[in-house]
C-alpha positions as CSV (number, residue, x, y, z in Angstrom):
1,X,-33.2,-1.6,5.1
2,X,-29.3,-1.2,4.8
3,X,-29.8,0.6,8.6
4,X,-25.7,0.3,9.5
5,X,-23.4,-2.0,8.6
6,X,-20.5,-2.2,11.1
7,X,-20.1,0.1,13.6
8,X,-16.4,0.6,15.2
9,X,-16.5,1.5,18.5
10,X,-12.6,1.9,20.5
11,X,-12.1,-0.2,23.2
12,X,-11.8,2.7,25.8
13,X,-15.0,4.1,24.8
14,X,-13.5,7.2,25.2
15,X,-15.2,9.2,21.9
16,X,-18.3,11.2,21.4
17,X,-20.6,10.5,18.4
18,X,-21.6,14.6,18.8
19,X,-18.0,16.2,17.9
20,X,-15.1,15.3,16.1
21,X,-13.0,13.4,18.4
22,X,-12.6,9.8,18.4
23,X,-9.9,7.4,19.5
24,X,-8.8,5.2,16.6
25,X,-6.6,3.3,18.4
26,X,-8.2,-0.9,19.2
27,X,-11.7,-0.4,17.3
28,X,-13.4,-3.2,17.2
29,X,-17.3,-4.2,15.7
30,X,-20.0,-3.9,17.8
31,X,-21.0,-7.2,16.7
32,X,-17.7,-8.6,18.7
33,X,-18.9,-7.6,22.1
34,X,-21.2,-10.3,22.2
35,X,-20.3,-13.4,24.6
36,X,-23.0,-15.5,23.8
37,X,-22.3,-18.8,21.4
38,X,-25.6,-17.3,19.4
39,X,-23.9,-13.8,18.6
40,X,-26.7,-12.5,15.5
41,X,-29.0,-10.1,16.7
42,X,-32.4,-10.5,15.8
43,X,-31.1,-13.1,12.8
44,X,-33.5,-16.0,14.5
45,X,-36.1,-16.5,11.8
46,X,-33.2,-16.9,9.5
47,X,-31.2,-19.2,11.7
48,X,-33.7,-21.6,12.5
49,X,-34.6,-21.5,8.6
50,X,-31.5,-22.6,7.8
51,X,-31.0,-25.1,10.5
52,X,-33.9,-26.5,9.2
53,X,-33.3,-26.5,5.3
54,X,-29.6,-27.9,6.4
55,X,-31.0,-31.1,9.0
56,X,-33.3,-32.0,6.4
57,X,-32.7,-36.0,5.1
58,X,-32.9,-35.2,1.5
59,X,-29.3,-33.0,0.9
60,X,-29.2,-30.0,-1.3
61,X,-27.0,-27.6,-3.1
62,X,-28.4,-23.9,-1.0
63,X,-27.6,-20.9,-2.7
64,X,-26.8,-17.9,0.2
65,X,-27.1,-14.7,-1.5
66,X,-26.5,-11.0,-0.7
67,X,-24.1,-8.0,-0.9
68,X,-21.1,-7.9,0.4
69,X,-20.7,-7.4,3.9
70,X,-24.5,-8.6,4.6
71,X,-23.6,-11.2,7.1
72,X,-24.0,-14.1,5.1
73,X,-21.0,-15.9,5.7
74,X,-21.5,-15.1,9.4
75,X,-24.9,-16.6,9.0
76,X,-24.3,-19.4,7.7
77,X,-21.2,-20.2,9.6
78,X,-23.3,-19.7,13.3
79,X,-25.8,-21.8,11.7
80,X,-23.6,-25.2,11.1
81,X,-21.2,-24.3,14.3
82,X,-23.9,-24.1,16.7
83,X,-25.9,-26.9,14.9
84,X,-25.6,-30.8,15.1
85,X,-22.8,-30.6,11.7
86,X,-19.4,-31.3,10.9
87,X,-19.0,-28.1,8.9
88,X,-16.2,-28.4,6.4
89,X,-15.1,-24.3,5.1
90,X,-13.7,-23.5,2.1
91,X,-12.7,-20.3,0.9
92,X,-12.6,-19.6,-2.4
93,X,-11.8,-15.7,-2.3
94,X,-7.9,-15.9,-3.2
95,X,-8.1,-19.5,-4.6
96,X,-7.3,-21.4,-7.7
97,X,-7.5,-24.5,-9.4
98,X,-4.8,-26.7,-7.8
99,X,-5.5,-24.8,-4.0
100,X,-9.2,-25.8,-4.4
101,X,-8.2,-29.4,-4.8
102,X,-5.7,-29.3,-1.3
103,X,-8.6,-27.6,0.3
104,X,-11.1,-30.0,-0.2
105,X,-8.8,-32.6,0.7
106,X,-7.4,-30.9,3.7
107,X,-11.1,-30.4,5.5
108,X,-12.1,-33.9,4.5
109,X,-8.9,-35.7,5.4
110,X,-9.6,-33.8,8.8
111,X,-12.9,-35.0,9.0
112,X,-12.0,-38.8,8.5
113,X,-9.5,-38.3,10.9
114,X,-12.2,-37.1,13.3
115,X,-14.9,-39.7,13.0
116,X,-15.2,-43.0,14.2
117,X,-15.7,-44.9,10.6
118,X,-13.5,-48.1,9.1
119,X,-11.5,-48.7,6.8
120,X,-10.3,-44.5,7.9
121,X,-9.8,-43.6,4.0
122,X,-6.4,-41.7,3.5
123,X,-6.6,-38.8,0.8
124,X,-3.0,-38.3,-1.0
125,X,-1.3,-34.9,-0.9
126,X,-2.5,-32.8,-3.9
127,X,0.3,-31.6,-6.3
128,X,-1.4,-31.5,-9.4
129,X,-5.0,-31.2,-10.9
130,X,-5.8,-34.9,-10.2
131,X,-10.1,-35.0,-9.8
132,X,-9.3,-39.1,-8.8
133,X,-9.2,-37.1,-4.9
134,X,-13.3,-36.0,-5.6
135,X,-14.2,-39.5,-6.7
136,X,-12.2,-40.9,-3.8
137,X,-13.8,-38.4,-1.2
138,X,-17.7,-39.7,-3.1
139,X,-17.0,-43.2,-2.4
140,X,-15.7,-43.3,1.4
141,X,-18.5,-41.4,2.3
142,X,-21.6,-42.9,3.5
143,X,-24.7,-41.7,3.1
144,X,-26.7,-39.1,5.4
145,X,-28.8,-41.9,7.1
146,X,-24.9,-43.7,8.1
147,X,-24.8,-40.6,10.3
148,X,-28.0,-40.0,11.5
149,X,-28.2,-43.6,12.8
150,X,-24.8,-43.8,13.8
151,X,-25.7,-40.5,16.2
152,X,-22.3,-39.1,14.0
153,X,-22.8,-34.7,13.3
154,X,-22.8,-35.1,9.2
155,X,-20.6,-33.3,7.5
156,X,-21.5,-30.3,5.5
157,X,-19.7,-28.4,2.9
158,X,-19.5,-24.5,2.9
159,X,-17.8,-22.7,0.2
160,X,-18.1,-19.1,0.7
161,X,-17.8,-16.7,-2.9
162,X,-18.5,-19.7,-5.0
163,X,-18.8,-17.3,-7.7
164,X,-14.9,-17.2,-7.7
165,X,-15.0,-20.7,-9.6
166,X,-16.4,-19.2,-12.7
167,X,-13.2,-16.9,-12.5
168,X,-11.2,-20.4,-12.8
169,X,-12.3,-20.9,-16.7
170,X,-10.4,-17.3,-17.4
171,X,-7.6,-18.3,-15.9
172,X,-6.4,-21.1,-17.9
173,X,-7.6,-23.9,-20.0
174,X,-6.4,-26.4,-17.4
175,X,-9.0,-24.9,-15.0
176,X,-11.8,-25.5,-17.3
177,X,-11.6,-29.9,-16.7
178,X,-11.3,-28.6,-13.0
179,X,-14.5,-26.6,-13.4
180,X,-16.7,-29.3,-15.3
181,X,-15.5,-32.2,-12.6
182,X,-16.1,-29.8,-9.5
183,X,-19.7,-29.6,-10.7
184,X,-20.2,-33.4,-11.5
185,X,-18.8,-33.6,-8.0
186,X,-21.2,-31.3,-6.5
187,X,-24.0,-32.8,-8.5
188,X,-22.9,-37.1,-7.6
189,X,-23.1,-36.2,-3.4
190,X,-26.1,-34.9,-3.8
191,X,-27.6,-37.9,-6.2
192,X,-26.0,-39.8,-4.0
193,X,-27.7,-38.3,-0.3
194,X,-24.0,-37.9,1.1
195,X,-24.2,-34.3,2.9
196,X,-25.8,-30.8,2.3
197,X,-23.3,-28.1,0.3
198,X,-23.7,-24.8,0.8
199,X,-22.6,-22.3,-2.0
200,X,-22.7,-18.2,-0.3
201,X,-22.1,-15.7,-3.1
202,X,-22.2,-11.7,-3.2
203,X,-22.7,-11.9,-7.2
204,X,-26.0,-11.1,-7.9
205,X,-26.5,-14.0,-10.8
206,X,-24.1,-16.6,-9.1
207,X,-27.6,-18.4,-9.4
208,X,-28.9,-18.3,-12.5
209,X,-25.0,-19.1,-13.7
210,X,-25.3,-22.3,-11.3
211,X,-28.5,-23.3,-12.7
212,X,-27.5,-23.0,-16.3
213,X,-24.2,-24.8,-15.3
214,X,-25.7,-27.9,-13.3
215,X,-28.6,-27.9,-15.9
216,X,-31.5,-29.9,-14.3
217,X,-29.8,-29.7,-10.7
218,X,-32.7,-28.5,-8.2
219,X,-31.0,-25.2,-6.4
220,X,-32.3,-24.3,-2.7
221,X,-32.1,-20.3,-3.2
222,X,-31.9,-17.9,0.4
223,X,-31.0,-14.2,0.1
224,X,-29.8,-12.7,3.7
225,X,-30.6,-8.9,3.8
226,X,-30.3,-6.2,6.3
227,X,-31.4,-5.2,9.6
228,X,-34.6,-3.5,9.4
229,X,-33.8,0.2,10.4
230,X,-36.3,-0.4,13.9
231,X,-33.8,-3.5,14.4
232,X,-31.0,-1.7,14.1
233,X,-31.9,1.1,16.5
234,X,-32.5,-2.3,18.7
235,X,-29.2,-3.6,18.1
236,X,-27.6,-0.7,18.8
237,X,-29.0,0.5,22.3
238,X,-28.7,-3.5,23.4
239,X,-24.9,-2.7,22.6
240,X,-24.4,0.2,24.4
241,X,-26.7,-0.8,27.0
242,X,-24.0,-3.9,27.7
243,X,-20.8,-1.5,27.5
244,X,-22.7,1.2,29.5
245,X,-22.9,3.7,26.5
246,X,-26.4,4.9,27.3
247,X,-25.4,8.5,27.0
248,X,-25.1,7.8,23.3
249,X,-28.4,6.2,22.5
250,X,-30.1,9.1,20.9
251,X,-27.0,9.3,18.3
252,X,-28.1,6.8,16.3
253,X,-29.2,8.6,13.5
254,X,-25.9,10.4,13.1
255,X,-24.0,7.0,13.1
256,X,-25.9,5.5,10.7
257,X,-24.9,8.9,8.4
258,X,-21.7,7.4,8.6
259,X,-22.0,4.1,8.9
260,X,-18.7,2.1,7.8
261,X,-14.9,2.5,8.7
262,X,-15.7,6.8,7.8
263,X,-15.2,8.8,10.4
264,X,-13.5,11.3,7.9
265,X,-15.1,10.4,4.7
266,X,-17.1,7.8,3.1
267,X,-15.3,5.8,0.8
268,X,-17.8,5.0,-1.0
269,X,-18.6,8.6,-2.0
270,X,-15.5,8.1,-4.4
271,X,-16.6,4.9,-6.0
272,X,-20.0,6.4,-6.3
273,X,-18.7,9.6,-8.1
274,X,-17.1,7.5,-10.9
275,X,-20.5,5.9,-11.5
276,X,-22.0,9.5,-11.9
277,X,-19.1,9.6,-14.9
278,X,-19.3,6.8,-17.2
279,X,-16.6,8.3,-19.3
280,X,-14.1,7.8,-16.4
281,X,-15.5,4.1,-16.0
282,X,-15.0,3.4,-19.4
283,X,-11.1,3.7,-19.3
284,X,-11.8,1.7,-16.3
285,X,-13.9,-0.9,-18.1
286,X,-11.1,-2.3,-20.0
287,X,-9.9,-4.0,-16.5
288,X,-13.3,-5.2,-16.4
289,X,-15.2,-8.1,-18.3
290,X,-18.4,-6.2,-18.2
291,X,-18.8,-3.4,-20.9
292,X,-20.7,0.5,-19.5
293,X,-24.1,0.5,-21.1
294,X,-25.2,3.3,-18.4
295,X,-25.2,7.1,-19.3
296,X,-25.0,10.0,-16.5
297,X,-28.8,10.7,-16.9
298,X,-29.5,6.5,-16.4
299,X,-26.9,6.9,-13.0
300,X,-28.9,9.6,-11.9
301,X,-32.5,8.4,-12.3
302,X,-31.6,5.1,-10.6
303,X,-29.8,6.6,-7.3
304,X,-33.0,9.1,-7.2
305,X,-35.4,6.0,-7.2
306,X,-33.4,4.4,-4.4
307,X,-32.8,7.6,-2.4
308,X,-37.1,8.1,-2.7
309,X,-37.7,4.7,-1.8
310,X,-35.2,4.5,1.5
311,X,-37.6,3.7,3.6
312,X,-39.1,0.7,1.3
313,X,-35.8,-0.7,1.1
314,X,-36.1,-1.5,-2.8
315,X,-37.1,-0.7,-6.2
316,X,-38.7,-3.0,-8.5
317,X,-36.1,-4.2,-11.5
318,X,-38.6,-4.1,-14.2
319,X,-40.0,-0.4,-13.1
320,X,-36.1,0.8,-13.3
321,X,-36.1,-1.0,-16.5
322,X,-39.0,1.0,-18.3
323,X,-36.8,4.4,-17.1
324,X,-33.7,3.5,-18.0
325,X,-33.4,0.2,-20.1
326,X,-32.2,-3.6,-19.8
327,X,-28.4,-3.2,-20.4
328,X,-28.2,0.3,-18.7
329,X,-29.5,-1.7,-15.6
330,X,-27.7,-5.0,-16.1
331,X,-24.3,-2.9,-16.6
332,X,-24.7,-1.0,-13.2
333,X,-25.5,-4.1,-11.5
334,X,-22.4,-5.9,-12.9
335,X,-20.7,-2.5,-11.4
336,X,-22.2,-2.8,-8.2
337,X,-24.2,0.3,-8.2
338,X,-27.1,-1.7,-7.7
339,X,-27.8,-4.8,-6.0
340,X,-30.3,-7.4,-7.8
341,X,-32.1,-9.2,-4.9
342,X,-34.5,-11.9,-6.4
343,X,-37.6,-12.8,-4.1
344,X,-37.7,-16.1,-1.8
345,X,-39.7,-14.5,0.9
346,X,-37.3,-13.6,3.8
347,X,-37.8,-10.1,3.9
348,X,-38.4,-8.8,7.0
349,X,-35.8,-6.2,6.4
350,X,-38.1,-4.9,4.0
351,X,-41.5,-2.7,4.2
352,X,-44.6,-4.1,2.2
353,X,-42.2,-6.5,-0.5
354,X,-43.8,-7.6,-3.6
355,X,-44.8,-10.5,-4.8
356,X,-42.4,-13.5,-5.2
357,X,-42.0,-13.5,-8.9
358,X,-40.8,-9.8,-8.5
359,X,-37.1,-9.1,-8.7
360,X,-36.0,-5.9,-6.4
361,X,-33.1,-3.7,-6.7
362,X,-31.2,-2.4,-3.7
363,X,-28.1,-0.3,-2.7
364,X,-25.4,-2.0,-2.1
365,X,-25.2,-1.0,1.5
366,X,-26.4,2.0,3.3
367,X,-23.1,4.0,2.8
368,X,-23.4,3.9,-0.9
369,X,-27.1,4.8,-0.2
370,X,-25.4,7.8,1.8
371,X,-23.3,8.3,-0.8
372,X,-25.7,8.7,-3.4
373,X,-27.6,11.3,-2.0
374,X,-24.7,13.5,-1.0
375,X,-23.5,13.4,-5.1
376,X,-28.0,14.1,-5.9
377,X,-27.4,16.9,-3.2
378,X,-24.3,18.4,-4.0
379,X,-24.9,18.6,-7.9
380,X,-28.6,19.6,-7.6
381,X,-30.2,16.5,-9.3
């Protein structure tokens, strides 16, 4: 669980995991090194999930969850590149209302332009917050048999941070018409079995805000987690083996102390250390939309509880909840001090996960797990 996440390694190779010397100049991720079209390692049971759940003939809105920085996005995008799709991307991580709209109309205008289908429909340029272009887009479209039978790819929508859109309605009231028609929109392609959408999101209740929004809608839920700490050690020497690195193959457990862009320090040490004051969050919090319902004491029982069970992976919510209380837990989720991971069964990141119906709490990523038990060790807790 949370083993590394990425691992910069220079170019030249010309460093040593043992002292303190390292070459800083041209790091890249290990995970670039790669040269096969396939580049996850040891991601197959979730890829061929996926590229399942995604060829199906009945679409659906699929809900990708994790933290940030789990691979998600790279999941999903491997998925529809290497698949038989015509994956249409958008980004909503620096967007707004009116850049959403030229967005969705730039990756479908593409994809008419692309395809072999008459009359060719021809989206006008997007200079205000006109929803006539999603109605347009719904009824040049086909359905996903056209495609199948037409031996055509099918398109598929990806937004990645969906959870950005609910950031629209703060914004401005003109965004809230946006929001309510970007849903209807969502909701019409898939009443009408046009194409499969899939929604990635690092916000912990990006579902149950979807499901309250698109009331009835039916949600396909995945949560992508870590490499298993075995896997890791996999990935690892299958890295160096490639790059002939061998000689550092019994370091992994000091890289994984560090794991991140800290060779000097962890960064996540400082962010950690504020959540072991909640005063100093609190004149934080007013930046915030979420309110501090944690104490020191709460911060301290649940790093403890994740520190003990590293080797589990998880804690369950509701034992964390008998210690420490609903809103004490809520709030450090909302300040991302714990991850809420609900249960659809892809857990083999995991050792011995519950049952289903049980929702598990996680670090964030193993160096705020590294983090957490520097600030236990260094204060004596």
């Amino acid at each position: 669980m949370f083993a590394f996440k990425r691992l910069n390694i220079p170019r030249t190779y010309n460093f040593s995991f043992g002292h303190n010397y390292v070459n800083y100049m041209q790091k890249v991720n290990l995970s670039q090194f790669s040269r096969k079209k396939f580049d996850l390692f040891n991601r197959k049971q979730e890829f061929d999930l996926l590229t399942t759940k995604f060829s199906s003939n009945t679409p659906e809105i699929h809900v990708i969850l994790g933290p940030t920085d789990s691979g998600k996005t790279t999941l999903v995008r491997q998925v529809v590149q290497n698949g038989n799709f015509n994956p249409l991307f958008i980004d909503l991580r620096n967007s707004s209302g009116i850049f959403l709209l030229r967005d969705i109309r730039s990756e479908f205008q593409n994809f008419f332009e692309s395809i072999v289908i008459k009359p060719k429909p021809k989206l006008e340029t997007v200079n205000k917050l006109d929803y006539k272009l999603l109605k347009k887009i719904s009824s040049s479209l086909p359905n996903l048999s056209y495609w199948k039978n037409h031996n055509i790819p099918p398109p598929i929508l990806v937004i990645d941070e969906t959870n950005k859109l609910f950031d629209f309605l703060d914004l401005s009231k003109e965004n809230k018409p946006l929001f309510k028609a970007f849903l209807s929109w969502l909701k019409l392609i898939i009443q009408n079995n046009q194409f499969h959408v899939v929604l990635t999101s690092s916000e912990p209740f990006f579902l149950d805000w979807m499901e309250y929004s698109l009331h009835t809608m039916h949600l396909t839920p995945h949560v992508v987690g870590d490499l298993s700490i075995e896997e890791a050690k996999q990935f690892v020497n299958h890295e160096l083996e490639n790059n002939d690195c061998m000689e550092f193959k019994h370091d992994f457990d000091y890289v994984r102390s560090f794991t991140g862009l800290d060779y000097i320090y962890n960064p996540e040490y400082i962010r950690m250390s504020w959540g072991l004051n909640p005063k100093y969050c609190k004149s934080r919090a007013k930046y915030n939309n979420f309110p501090i319902y944690w104490e020191k004491s709460h911060f301290i029982t649940a790093m403890k509880a994740l520190v003990e069970a590293e080797d589990q992976g998880f804690i369950l919510e509701d034992d964390l909840i008998k210690e420490i209380g609903y809103k004490a837990v809520r709030s450090l989720v909302d300040y991302r001090y714990l991850y809420r991971r609900p249960n659809f069964g892809l857990n083999s990141d995991l050792t011995n996960p519950p049952a289903e119906s049980k929702v598990m709490l996680t670090p964030m990523n193993q160096p705020s797990l590294n983090a957490a038990k520097d600030l236990l060790k260094e204060n004596n807790y």
